[in-house]
DRENGUFI-718656 format. One record per residue (C-alpha): residue number from 1; z negated, y negated, x negated. Coordinates in steps of 0.05 Angstrom, whole numbers, plus 5000, padded with zeros to 4 digits. Last residue first. Example, Ala and Ser with C-alpha at 12.3 -4.5 7.8 and 13.67 -1.06 7.14 Angstrom:
2|4857|5021|4727
1|4844|5090|4754
***
This chain:
454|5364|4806|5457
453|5329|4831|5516
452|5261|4801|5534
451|5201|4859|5535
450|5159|4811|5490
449|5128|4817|5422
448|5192|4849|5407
447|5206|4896|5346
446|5212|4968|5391
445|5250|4934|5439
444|5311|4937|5382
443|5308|5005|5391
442|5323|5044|5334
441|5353|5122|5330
440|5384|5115|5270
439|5457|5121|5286
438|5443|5089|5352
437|5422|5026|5312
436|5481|5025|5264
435|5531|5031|5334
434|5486|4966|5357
433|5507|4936|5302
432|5575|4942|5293
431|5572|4919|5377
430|5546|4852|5346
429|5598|4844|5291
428|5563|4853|5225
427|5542|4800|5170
426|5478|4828|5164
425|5438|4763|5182
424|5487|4744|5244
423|5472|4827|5267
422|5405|4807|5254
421|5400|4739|5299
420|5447|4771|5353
419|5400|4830|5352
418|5329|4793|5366
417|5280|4853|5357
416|5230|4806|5328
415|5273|4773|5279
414|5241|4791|5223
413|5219|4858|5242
412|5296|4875|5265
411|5317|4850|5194
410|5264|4891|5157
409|5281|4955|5214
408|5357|4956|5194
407|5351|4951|5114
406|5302|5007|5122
405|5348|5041|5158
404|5406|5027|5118
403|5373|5047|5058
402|5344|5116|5082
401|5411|5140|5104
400|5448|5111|5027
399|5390|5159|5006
398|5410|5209|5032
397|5472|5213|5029
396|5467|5209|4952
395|5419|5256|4942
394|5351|5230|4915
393|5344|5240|4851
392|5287|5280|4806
391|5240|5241|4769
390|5264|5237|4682
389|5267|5165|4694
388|5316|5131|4643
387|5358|5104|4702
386|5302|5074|4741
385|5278|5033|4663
384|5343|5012|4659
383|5360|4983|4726
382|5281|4953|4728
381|5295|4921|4653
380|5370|4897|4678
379|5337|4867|4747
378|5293|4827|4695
377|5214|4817|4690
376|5190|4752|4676
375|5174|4726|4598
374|5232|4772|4566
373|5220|4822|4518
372|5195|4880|4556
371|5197|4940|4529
370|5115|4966|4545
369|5114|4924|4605
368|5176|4943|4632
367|5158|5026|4616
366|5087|5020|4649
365|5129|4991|4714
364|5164|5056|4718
363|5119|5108|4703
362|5066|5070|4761
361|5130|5071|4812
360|5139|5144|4793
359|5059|5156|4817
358|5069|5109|4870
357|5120|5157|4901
356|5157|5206|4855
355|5211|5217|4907
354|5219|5134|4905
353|5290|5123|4929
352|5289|5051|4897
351|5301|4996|4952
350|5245|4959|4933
349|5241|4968|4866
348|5316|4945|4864
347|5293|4874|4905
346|5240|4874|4856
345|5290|4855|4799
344|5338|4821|4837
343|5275|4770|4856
342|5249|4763|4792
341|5196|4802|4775
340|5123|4771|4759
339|5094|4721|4697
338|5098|4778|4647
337|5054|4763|4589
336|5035|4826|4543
335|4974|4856|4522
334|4977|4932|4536
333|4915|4934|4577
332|4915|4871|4610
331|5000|4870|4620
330|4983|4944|4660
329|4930|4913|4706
328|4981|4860|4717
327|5040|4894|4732
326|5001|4947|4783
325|4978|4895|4817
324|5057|4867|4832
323|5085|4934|4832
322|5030|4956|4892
321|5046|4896|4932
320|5125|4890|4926
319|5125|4971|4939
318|5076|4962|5008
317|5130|4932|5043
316|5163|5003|5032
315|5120|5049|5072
314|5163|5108|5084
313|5190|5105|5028
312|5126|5102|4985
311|5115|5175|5026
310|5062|5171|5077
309|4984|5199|5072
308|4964|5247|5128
307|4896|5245|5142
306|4873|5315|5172
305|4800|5329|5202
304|4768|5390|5217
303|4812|5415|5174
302|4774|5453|5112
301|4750|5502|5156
300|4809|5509|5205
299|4856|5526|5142
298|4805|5581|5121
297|4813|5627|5179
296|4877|5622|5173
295|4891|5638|5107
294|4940|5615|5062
293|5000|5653|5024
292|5011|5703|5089
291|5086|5677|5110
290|5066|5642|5163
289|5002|5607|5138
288|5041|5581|5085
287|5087|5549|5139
286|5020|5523|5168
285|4994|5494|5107
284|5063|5454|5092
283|5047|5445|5012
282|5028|5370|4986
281|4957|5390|4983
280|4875|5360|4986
279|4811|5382|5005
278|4754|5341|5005
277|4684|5392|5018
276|4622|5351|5018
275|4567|5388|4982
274|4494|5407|4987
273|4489|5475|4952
272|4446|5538|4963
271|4449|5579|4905
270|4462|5658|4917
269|4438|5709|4861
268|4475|5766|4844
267|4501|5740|4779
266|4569|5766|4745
265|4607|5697|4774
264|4566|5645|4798
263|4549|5667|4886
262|4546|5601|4915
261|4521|5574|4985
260|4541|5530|5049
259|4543|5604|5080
258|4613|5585|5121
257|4640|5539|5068
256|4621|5581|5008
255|4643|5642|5039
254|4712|5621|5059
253|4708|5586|4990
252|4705|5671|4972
251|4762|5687|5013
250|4812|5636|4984
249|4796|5655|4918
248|4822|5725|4932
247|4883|5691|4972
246|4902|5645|4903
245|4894|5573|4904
244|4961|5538|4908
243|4949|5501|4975
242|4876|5478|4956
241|4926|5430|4914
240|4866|5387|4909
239|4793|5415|4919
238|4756|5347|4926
237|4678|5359|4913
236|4643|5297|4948
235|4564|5283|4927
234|4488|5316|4935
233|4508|5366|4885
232|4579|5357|4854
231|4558|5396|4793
230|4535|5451|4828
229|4599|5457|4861
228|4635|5446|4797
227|4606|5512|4765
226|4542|5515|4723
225|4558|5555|4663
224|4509|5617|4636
223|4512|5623|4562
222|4553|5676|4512
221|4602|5684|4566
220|4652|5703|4513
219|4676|5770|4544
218|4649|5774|4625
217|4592|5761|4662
216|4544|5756|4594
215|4505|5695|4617
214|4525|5677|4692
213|4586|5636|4716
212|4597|5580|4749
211|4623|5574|4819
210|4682|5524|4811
209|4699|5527|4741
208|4682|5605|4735
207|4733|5623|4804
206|4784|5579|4769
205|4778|5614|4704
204|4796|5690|4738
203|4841|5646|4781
202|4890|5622|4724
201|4889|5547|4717
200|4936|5482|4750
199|4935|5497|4816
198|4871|5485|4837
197|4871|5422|4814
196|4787|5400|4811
195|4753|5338|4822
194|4677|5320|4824
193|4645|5257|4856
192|4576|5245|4843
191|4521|5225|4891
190|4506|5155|4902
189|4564|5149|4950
188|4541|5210|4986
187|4528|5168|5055
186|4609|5152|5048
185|4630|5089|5027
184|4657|5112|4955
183|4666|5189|4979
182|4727|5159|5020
181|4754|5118|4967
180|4744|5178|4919
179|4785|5225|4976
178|4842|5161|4980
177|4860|5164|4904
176|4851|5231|4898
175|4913|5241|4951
174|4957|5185|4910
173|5027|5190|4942
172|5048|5225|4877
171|5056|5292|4905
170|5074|5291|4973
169|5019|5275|5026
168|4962|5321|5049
167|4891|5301|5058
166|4846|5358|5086
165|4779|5333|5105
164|4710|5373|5117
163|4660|5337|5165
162|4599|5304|5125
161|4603|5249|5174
160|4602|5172|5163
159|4671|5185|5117
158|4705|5199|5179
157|4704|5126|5204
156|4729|5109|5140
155|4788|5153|5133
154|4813|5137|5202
153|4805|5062|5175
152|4845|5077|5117
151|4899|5113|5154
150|4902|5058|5209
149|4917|5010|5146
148|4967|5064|5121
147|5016|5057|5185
146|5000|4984|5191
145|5030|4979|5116
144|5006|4915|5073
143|4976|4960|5022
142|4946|4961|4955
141|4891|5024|4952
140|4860|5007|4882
139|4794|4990|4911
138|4784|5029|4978
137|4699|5024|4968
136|4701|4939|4955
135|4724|4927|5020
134|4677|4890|5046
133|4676|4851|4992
132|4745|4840|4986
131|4745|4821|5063
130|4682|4775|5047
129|4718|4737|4990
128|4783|4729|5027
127|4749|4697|5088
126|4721|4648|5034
125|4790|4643|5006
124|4822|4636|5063
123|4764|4585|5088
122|4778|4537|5023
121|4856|4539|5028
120|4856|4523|5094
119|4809|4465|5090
118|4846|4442|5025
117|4913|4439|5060
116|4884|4390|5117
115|4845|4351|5064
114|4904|4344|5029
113|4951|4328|5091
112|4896|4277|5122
111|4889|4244|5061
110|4962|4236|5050
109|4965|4200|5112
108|5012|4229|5178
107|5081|4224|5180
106|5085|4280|5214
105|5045|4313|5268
104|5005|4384|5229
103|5002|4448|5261
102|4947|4499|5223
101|4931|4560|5204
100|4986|4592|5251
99|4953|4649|5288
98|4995|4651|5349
97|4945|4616|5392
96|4942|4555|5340
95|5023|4556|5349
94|5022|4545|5419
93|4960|4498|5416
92|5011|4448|5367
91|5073|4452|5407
90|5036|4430|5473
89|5001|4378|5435
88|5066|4353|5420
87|5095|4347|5354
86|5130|4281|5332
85|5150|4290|5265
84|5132|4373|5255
83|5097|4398|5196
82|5075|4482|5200
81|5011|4508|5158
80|5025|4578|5144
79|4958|4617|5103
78|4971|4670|5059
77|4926|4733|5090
76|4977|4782|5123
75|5029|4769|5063
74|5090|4817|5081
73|5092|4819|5163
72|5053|4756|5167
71|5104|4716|5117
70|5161|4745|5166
69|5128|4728|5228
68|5121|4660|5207
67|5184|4650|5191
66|5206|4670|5267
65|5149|4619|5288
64|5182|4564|5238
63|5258|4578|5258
62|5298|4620|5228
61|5361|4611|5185
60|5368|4536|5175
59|5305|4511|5182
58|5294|4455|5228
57|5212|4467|5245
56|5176|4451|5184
55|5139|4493|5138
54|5088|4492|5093
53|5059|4551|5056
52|4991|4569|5019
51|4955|4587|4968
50|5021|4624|4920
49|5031|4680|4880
48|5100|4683|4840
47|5157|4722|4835
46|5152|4752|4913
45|5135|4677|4935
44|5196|4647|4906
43|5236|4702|4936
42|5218|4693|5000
41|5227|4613|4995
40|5293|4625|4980
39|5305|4667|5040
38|5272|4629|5083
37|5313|4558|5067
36|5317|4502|5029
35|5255|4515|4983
34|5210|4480|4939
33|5148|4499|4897
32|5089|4448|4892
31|5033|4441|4842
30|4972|4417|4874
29|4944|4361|4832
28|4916|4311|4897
27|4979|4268|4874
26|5029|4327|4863
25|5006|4345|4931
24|5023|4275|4965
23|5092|4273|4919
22|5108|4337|4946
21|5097|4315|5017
20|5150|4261|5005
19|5200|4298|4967
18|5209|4352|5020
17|5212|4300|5075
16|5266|4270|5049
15|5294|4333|5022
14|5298|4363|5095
13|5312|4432|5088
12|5241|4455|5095
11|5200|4504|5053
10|5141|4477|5023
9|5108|4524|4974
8|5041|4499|4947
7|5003|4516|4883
6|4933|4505|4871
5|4884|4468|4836
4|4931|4438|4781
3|4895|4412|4714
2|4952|4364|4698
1|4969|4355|4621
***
C-alpha cells in the first residue's frame, strides 16, 4: 500500500496533460484528485482537504487568474500553482505579483514539478505553523470572512487596554466565544475569566452572584459568598445579556464601574476589585434606552468600545469552514468516521436561513454525526436533520431575498464584477441581470480589482 504525502488537485481539461502530471505525483506518492472544470474541482475541495492546486490556463468556465480568485476568496492559505506549455516570462511575473505560489513552463521534468510542489507545500505549512501560533488566543473562531477578520483584529487591538467592551450580535453568533478570545491575549490572560447571563436568574440572586453576599444578609445565608467579581480578580468578567439586567441592578454596576469597588449584599464594607468589564447582548441598547429599560448613563460605561459580531448569513463563506471543524471535533467525541459532506449536502448548509447562527449550525451537524450511517455526509441527512430543527423559520420572502443575494454577490466575487461572465453563469439574459442587481442594491464595481466596466 502507498504511504501518500499529500494530496493534489489538478484541475485542467486537458486529459493529456492531466494524466501526465498525475503520473509524476503518483510517482513522488502524492495522491492526485482530477477535475475538468472549476466547478468540479470546487466541490472536490469542499468534501475533502487538499495541499495544494494545479491549474492550467484553458479552462472551460474561468480562466486560471479568475480561478484563482475564487480559491482565495474561500481557502486564503491553499497554495495555486498554475502550468502553462510555453509561458512567457511576462505571464509568469504577472501571476507572481498577484500572489500565485507559483507559475510553472510545461513540459518540464518530473523533478522539477515535485520539487516545485514540495517547496510550496513545505513553506505553507511553515507559514501555516506560525499563523496558528500566532493565533493560538482566537482558537475556535473559524472564519474566512473580511468582515469578521477586521472584527478580530478590532478585538485585538482593544484587548491591550483594560477599556470596557460591549459585544452585541444575535443570539447564537457566539458573543462568549469572542470576549474569552479577547481575555486570552489580553494583559489579564493569566487571570481568570468569569461568565455570567444576566438574564437567566431573578435579581435578588443576581445581585448575590455578582457581589457576594455577607453572613446572615438574608434567610439561608448561613456563610458569607464571594460574588463573581471577586472571583474574576485580576482577569475578564463578561456580563452577557447585560440587556436583561433589571434597572435596580443596573444602578449598582453603575457603582461598581464608576468606584471600581463592591458593596456584597447585607455588608457595609466596600472591596476594591481589579476587573475587566466584557459586556455582552443581542437587544438594540439604544431602543431600550428609549423606552426607559436601560440606562444611559450606564450604556456609555460599558461602551467605550462596541464590536459588532454578524449574523451566519451575513457571513456565509464562513458556513463551509465552521461545518467542516465543527464535523470533526464532533466525530472525535462521539466516535464516528465521516470523511466530509458531499457537495449537495453542504451546498444546503450553505444556503440554510441560519436564525440560530453557529449555535443552530452546531445542533445541526451534532444530529449527522450522531445518525449518520453513511461514510460522507448526505444532502438527505442535512435535508432531514434542517427539517427536524425545532429553530424558528425564516419567512419565506425572506429568505428567497437573502438567497438571491447571496447567490448574486458569490458569482459577482468570482468573476470580479464581470456581468457578462455571471449573467452566462446564472443562466440569465444580461439586462435580467442587471434588473436582479438593482433589486438588491449591487454594483457590479463593487467586485472589481479595477474600475473597467463589465
Amino acid at each position: 500500500m502507498v504511504d501518500y504525502k499529500y494530496k493534489i488537485l489538478i484541475v485542467t481539461n486537458e486529459s493529456r496533460l492531466a494524466a501526465e502530471i498525475k503520473s509524476q505525483l503518483n510517482e513522488a506518492h502524492y495522491q492526485v484528485s482530477l477535475a475538468k472544470n472549476v466547478t468540479e474541482g470546487l466541490a472536490l475541495l469542499a468534501k475533502e482537504s487538499h495541499a495544494l492546486v494545479i491549474s492550467n490556463c484553458q479552462l472551460p468556465d474561468l480562466n486560471d487568474f479568475q480561478f484563482f480568485d475564487v480559491i482565495q476568496h474561500h481557502y486564503p492559505a491553499l497554495p495555486f500553482v498554475i502550468i502553462k506549455a510555453e509561458a512567457t516570462i511576462a505571464e509568469a511575473v504577472s501571476a507572481i505579483r498577484k500572489g500565485v505560489t507559483d507559475f510553472l513552463s510545461y513540459p518540464t521534468d518530473r523533478a522539477f514539478v515535485c520539487n516545485t510542489i514540495q517547496q510550496a507545500i513545505d513553506e505553507n505549512t511553515r507559514t501555516h505553523a506560525k499563523k496558528t501560533k500566532d493565533s493560538s488566543w482566537r482558537e475556535g473562531i473559524f472564519t474566512r470572512s473580511t468582515q469578521m477578520e477586521h472584527l478580530i483584529s478590532q478585538a485585538k487591538l482593544v484587548a491591550e487596554t483594560d477599556a470596557s467592551i460591549l459585544i452585541q450580535g444575535d443570539s447564537g453568533t457566539g458573543k462568549e466565544l469572542l470576549a474569552h478570545a479577547i481575555h486570552q491575549v489580553s494583559p489579564r490572560k493569566n487571570g481568570p475569566f468569569v461568565a455570567i447571563n444576566c438574564g437567566a436568574m431573578p435579581e435578588a440572586l443576581l445581585e448575590s452572584e455578582l457581589f457576594g453576599h455577607a453572613k446572615g444578609a438574608f434567610t439561608g445565608a448561613v456563610n458569607a459568598h464571594k460574588g463573581l467579581f471577586q472571583s474574576a480578580e485580576g482577569g475578564t468578567i463578561l456580563l452577557d445579556e447585560i440587556g436583561d439586567m433589571p434597572t435596580l441592578l443596573q444602578v449598582k454596576l453603575l457603582r461598581v464601574l464608576q468606584e471600581r469597588t463592591i458593596r456584597p449584599v447585607g455588608s457595609n464594607e466596600s472591596i476594591p476589585i481589579n476587573v475587566r468589564v466584557i459586556s455582552a447582548t443581542h437587544r438594540n441598547l439604544i431602543e431600550e434606552m428609549k423606552e426607559k429599560r436601560f440606562r444611559e448613563d450606564l450604556y456609555y460605561r460599558v461602551n467605550v468600545v462596541c464590536l459588532s459580531i454578524p449574523s451566519l448569513a451575513e457571513r456565509r463563506e464562513d458556513i463551509p469552514l465552521i461545518a467542516s471543524n465543527l464535523l470533526q471535533t464532533l466525530c472525535k467525541r462521539y466516535k464516528r468516521k465521516l470523511s466530509g459532506f458531499a457537495p449537495e449536502a453542504m451546498q444546503l448548509l450553505t444556503t440554510a436561513p441560519w436564525p440560530g447562527n453557529v449555535r443552530q449550525l452546531q445542533n445541526i451537524v451534532e444530529q449527522i454525526v450522531v445518525l449518520a450511517t453513511t461514510p460522507i455526509v448526505t444532502a438527505a441527512s442535512v435535508q432531514k436533520a434542517l427539517h427536524d430543527d425545532i429553530a424558528p423559520v425564516m419567512p419565506f420572502d425572506a429568505a428567497r431575498k437573502a438567497f438571491e443575494r447571496d447567490y448574486l454577490i458569490n458569482l459577482l466575487t468570482m468573476t470580479s464584477g464581470n456581468v457578462a461572465q455571471s449573467a452566462h453563469l446564472a443562466q440569465r439574459h444580461r439586462t435580467e441581470f442587471y434588473k436582479l442587481l438593482d433589486r438588491h442594491e449591487l454594483t457590479p464595481a463593487m467586485f472589481k480589482e479595477n474600475s473597467e466596466n463589465a
